[in-house]
C-alpha positions as CSV (number, residue, x, y, z in Angstrom):
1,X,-109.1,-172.4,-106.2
2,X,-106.6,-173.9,-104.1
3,X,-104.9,-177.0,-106.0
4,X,-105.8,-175.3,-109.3
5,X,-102.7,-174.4,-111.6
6,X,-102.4,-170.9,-112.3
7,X,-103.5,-170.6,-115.8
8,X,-106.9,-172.4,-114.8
9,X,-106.9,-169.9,-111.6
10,X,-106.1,-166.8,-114.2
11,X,-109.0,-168.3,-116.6
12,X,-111.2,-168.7,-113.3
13,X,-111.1,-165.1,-112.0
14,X,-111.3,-163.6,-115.7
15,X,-114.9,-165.5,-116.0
16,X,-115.7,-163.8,-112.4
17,X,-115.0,-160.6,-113.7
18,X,-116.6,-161.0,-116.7
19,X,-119.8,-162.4,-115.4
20,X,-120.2,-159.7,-113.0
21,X,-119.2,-156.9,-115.3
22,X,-122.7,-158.5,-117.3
23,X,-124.5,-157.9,-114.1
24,X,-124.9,-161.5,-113.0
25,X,-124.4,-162.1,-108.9
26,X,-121.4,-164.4,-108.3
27,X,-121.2,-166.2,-104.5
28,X,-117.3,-167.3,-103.8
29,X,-116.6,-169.5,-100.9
30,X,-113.1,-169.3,-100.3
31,X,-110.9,-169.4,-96.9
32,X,-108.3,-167.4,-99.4
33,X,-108.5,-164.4,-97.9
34,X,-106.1,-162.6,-100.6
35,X,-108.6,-163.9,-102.8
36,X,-111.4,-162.8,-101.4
37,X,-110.5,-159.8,-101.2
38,X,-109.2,-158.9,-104.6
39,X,-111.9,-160.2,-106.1
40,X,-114.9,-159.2,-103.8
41,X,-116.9,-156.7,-103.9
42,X,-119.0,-157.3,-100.6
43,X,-117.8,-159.7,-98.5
44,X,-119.9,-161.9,-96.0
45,X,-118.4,-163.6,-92.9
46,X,-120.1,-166.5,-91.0
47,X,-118.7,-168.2,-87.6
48,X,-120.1,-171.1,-86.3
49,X,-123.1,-171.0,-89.0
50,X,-124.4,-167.4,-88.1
51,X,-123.9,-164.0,-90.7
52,X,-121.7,-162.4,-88.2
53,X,-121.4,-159.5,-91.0
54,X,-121.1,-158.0,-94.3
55,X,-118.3,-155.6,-95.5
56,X,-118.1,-153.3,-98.7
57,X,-114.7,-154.1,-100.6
58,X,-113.6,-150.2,-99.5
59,X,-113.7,-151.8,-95.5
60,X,-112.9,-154.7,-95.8
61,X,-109.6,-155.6,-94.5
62,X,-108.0,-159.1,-93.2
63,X,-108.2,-157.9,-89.6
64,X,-111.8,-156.9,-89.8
65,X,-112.6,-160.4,-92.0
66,X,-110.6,-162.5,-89.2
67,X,-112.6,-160.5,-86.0
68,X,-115.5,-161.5,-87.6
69,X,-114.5,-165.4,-88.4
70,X,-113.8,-165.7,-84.8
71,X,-117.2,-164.4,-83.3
72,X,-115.8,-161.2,-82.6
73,X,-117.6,-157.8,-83.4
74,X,-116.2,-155.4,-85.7
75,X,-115.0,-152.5,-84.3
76,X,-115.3,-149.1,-86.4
């Protein structure tokens, strides 16, 4: 959404919601990270082309999200 006004951006995430409150999957690419994390509910991370690993909303945090964007492994 970057370059998007904020009403569009507003209207964007409220059709997000809405679709996944109707049970539809929604993918979000985004380097955001605020973004990705309020609207997420799993977030995966890929470096270099690889999964490098997937995190529930409840652990997902920018320090685990940025360990995994640069090839590093989470640790718990």
């Amino acid at each position: 959404t970057r370059g998007i006004d904020v009403g569009a951006k507003a209207e964007i995430y409220r059709l997000i919601s809405f679709l996944a409150s109707e049970g539809m999957a929604v993918i979000m690419i985004s380097s955001e990270l605020p973004e990705v994390l309020g609207m997420s509910d799993r977030v995966m991370v890929m470096h270099e082309g690889e999964l490098m690993g997937t995190l529930d909303r409840a652990d997902a945090t920018q320090e685990k999200v940025m360990h995994l964007a640069s090839g590093l492994p989470v640790v718990h």
